[in-house]
C-alpha positions as CSV (number, residue, x, y, z in Angstrom):
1,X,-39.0,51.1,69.8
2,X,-41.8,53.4,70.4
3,X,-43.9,52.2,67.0
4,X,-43.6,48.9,67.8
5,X,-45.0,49.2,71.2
6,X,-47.9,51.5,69.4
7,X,-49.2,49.3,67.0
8,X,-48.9,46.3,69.5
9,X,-50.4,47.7,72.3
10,X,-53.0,50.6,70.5
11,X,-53.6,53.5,71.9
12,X,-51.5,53.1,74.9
13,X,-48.9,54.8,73.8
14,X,-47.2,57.3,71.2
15,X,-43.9,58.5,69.8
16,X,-43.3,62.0,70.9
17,X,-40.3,64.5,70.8
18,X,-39.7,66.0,74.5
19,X,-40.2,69.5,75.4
20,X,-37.3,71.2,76.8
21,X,-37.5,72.2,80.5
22,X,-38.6,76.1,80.9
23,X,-35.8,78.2,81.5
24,X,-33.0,75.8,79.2
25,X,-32.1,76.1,75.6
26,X,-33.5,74.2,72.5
27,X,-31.6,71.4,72.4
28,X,-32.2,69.8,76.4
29,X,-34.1,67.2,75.8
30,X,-33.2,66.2,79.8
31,X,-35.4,67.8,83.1
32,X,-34.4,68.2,85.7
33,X,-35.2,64.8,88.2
34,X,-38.6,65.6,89.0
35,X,-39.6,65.3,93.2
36,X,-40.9,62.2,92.9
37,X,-39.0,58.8,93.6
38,X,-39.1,57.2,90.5
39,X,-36.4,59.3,88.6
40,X,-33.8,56.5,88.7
41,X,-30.2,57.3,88.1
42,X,-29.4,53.7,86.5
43,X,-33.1,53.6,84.8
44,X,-33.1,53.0,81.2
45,X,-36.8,53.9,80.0
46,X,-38.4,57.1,80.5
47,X,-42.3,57.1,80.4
48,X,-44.3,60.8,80.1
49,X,-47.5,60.9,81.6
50,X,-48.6,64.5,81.0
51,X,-46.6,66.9,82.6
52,X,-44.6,64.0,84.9
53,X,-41.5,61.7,83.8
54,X,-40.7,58.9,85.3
55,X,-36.9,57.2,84.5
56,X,-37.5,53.8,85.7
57,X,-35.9,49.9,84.6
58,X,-37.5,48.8,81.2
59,X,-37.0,45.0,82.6
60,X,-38.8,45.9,85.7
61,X,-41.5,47.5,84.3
62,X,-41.8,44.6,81.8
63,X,-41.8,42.0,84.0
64,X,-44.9,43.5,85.7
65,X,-47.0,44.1,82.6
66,X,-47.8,42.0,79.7
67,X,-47.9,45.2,77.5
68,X,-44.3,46.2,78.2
69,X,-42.9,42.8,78.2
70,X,-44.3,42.6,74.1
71,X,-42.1,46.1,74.1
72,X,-38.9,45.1,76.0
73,X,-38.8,41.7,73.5
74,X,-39.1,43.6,70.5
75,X,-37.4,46.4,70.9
76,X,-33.7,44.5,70.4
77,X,-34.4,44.7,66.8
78,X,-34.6,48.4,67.0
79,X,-31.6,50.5,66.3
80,X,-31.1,52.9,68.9
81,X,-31.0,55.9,66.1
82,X,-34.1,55.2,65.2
83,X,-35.7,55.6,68.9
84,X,-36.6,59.0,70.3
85,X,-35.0,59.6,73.6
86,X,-34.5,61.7,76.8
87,X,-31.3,61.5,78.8
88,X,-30.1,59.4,76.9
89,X,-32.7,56.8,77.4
90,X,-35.5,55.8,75.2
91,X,-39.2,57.7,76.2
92,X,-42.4,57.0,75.7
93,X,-45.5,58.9,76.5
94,X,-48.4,57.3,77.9
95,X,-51.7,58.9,77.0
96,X,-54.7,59.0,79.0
97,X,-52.5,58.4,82.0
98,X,-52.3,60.8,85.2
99,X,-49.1,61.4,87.2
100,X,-50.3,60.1,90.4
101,X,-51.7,56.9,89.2
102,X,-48.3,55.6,87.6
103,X,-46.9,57.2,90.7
104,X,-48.5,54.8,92.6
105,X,-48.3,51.9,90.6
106,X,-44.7,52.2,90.7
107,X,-44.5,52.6,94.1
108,X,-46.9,48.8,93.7
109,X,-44.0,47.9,91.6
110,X,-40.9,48.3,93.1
111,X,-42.1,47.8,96.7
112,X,-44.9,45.6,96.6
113,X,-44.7,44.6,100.7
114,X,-44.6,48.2,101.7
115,X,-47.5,49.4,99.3
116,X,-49.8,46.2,99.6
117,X,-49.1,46.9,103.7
118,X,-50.1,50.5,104.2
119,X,-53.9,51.6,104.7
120,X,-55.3,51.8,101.6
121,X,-56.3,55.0,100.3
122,X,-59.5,55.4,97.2
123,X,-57.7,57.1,95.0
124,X,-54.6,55.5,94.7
125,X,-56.3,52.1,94.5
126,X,-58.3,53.4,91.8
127,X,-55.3,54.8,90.0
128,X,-53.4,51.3,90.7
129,X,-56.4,49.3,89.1
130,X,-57.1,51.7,85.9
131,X,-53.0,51.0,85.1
132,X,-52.7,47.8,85.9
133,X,-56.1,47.1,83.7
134,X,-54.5,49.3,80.8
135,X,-51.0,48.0,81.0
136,X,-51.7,44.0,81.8
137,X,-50.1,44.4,85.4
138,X,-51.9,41.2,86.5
139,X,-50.8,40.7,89.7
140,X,-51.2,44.1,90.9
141,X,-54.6,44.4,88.7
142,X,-55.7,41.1,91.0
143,X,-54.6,43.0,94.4
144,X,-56.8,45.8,93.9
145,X,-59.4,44.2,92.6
146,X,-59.2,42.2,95.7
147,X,-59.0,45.9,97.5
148,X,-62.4,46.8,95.8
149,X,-64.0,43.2,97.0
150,X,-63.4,43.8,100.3
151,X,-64.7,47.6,100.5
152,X,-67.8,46.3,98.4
153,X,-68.4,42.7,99.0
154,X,-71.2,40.8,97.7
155,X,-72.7,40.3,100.7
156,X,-74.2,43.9,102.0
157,X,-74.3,42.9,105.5
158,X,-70.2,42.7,105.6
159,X,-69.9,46.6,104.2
160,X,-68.3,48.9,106.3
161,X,-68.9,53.0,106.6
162,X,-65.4,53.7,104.6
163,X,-67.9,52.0,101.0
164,X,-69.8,55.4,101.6
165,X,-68.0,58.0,100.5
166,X,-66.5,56.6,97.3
167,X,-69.5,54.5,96.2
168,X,-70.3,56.6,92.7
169,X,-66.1,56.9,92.3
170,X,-65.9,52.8,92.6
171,X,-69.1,53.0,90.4
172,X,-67.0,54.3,87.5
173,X,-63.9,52.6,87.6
174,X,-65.6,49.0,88.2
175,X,-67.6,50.0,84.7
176,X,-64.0,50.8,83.5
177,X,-62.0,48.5,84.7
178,X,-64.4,45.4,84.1
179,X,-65.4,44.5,88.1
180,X,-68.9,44.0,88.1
181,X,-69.3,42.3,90.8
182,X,-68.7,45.5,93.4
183,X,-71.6,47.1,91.7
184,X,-74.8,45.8,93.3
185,X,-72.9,46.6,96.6
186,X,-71.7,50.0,95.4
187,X,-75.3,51.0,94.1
188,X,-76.5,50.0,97.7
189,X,-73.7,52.3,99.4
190,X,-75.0,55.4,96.8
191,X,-78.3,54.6,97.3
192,X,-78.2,54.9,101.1
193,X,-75.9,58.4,101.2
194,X,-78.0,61.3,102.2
195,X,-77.4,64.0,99.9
């Protein structure tokens, strides 16, 4: 399950054998469920972002993303032996990823009314849009770019104070994340920062 998502989705993802938890013997391939709220009792896919694990609902996840949906469809042809796994339930570790981006982007995910209503915070909308760029999360890539838009519109005069502090932040992940069109405004909020 995990090759096939690798060589269809490269460099996402890779095949990796668990660590057990400090303090247990060889052989637990199970953590304890981490603090966070996406350790599902009744989830069936595990993804590793460094040192976090999330158990969440394969069908879930690929019916947000593109990338996952390619892995969910093809995965029926894999046998279960051949998968690697963690409580029982097939893992994959997602590289390049931080804890608190997927963190937030299931939080997006699985309570998209709640997230999309709250004040929205740099960092996690930064998180939401490198993952949902990454992982083909288009509606949720479209919401945050949106996000972006509106804190660095195209038009200067409609910018408000809270563009300042993260101008050189949004700088980077536009570049990343292919969002161009928040750069000239961006530029203007670094540009006017007195350092």
């Amino acid at each position: 399950m995990l090759q096939l998502f690798a060589s269809k989705v490269a460099a996402l993802s890779a095949p990796l054998t668990a660590a057990p938890p400090q303090g247990q013997g060889p052989f637990a391939l199970a953590p304890a469920p981490p603090p966070h709220a996406f350790w599902l009792a009744d989830g069936d896919l595990v993804l590793a972002v460094r040192d976090g694990f999330f158990r969440i609902h394969a069908a879930r996840l690929a019916a947000a993303s593109a990338a996952f949906a390619a892995l969910v469809s093809e995965a029926m042809d894999v046998e279960p032996a051949d998968a690697e796994s963690m409580d029982g339930c097939p893992f994959v570790r997602l590289l390049g990823d931080e804890p608190r981006d997927w963190q937030a982007t299931l939080e997006a995910i699985y309570d998209p009314q709640s997230f999309q209503t709250r004040p929205v915070i740099f960092d996690t909308l930064a998180g939401v849009l490198r993952i949902s760029t990454k992982y083909e999360i288009r509606a949720l890539r479209e919401w945050s770019i949106a996000q972006m838009r509106t804190t660095w519109p195209k038009h200067i005069d409609q910018m408000g104070p809270v563009a300042l502090p993260h101008a050189a932040e949004a700088i980077t992940v536009a570049r990343l994340c292919g969002v161009p069109d928040i750069l000239p405004a961006a530029f203007y909020a670094l540009s006017v920062q007195k350092w």
